[in-house]
C-alpha positions, 0 to 999 in steps of 0.5 A, spaced: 041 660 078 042 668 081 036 672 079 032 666 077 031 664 085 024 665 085 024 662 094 023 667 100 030 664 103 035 658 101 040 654 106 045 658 104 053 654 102 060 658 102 065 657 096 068 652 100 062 647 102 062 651 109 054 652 111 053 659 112 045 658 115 038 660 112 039 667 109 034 671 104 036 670 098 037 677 097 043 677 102 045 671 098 045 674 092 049 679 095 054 675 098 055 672 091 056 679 088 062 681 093 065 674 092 064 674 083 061 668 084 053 665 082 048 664 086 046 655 084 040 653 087 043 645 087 038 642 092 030 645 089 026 641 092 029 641 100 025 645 105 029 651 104 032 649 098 039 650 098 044 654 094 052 654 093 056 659 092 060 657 085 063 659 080 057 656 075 061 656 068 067 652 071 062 648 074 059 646 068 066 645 064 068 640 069 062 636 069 062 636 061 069 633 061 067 628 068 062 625 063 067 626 057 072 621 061 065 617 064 065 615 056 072 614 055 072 609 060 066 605 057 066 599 053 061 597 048 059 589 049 060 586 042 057 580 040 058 576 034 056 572 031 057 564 028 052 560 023 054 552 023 050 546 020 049 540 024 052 536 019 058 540 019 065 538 016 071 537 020 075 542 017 070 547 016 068 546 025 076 547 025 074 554 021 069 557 025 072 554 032 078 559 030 073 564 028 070 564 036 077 563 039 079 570 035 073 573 037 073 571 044 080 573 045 079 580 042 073 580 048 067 579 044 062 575 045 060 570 041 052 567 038 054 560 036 047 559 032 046 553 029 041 552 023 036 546 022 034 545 015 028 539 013 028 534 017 034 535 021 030 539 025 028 532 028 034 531 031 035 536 036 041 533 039 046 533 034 046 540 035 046 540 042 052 535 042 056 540 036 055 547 041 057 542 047 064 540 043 065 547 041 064 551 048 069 544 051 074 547 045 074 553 047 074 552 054 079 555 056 078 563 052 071 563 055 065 560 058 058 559 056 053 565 058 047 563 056 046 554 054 044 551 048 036 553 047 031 550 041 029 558 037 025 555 032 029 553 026 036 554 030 039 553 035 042 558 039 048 559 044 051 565 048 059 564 050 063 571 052 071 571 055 074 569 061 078 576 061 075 583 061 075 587 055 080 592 058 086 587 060 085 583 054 086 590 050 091 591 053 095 584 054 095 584 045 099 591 045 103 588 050 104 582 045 106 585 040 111 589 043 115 592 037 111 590 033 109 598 031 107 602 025 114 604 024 119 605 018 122 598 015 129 599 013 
């Protein structure tokens, strides 16, 4: 930037993006002074390196505030976790598979892992049928993104939401409408 340009001559760009040409970086400098700008070198490595006239301080607050919104607008990929037995009771499947439904429907995704106790770990099959069941039971919220796979002593599954996060966000606002935080009365 400004005095810091240590090259004979830049390609040098005017306020407006128009191409001014090839100029000695002292008339640059010059240019830029008659016109309260700065001299930035945005392309170094180019043969001549290329320069703009700018003003550097609004520059590098609207870059600031693009990143800030770039941020904003990004979405972190939750994922939950399910722990089942092969040997589970129905009613406690119907538990967890409404925990999965939730989590699903918030835009989450969900490790459904499965753990095998003593022998149970010769029956790899019953695990195989329950995760099957539980992806068919929640079918509709979301599909399988990683199948069935053996780890070890458990038996782990990967299911993520149909929907993205963002419209999923925004369709639960919409649902619960005048649902808010106002008085009671």
């Amino acid at each position: 930037m400004n005095d810091r340009i240590r090259v004979p001559e830049v390609r040098l760009v005017g306020p407006n993006g128009e191409q001014v040409g090839i100029v000695p970086v002292a008339d640059a400098l010059r240019l830029a002074q008659e016109a309260d700008l700065d001299l930035v070198e945005v392309a170094p490595t180019a043969r001549p390196p290329v320069a703009k006239l700018m003003d550097y301080g609004k520059f590098k607050y609207e870059s600031a505030v693009k990143a800030r919104e770039a941020r904003k607008n990004q979405s972190s990929t939750v994922i939950k976790e399910i722990k089942l037995r092969p040997k589970i009771d129905q009613h406690d499947y119907e538990t967890k598979k409404g925990h999965v439904e939730r989590f699903l429907r918030s835009g989450d995704k969900v490790k459904v892992t499965i753990m095998f106790r003593g022998r149970e770990q010769s029956r790899p099959e019953l695990g195989y049928r329950l995760l099957r069941r539980l992806a068919e039971d929640v079918q509709e919220l979301g599909q399988v993104e990683s199948q069935a796979k053996q780890d070890g002593r458990n038996m782990v599954m990967v299911l993520g939401p149909h929907k993205r996060r963002g419209d999923q966000k925004a369709e639960a606002r919409a649902a619960q409408g005048g649902k808010g935080r106002g008085k009671r009365g």
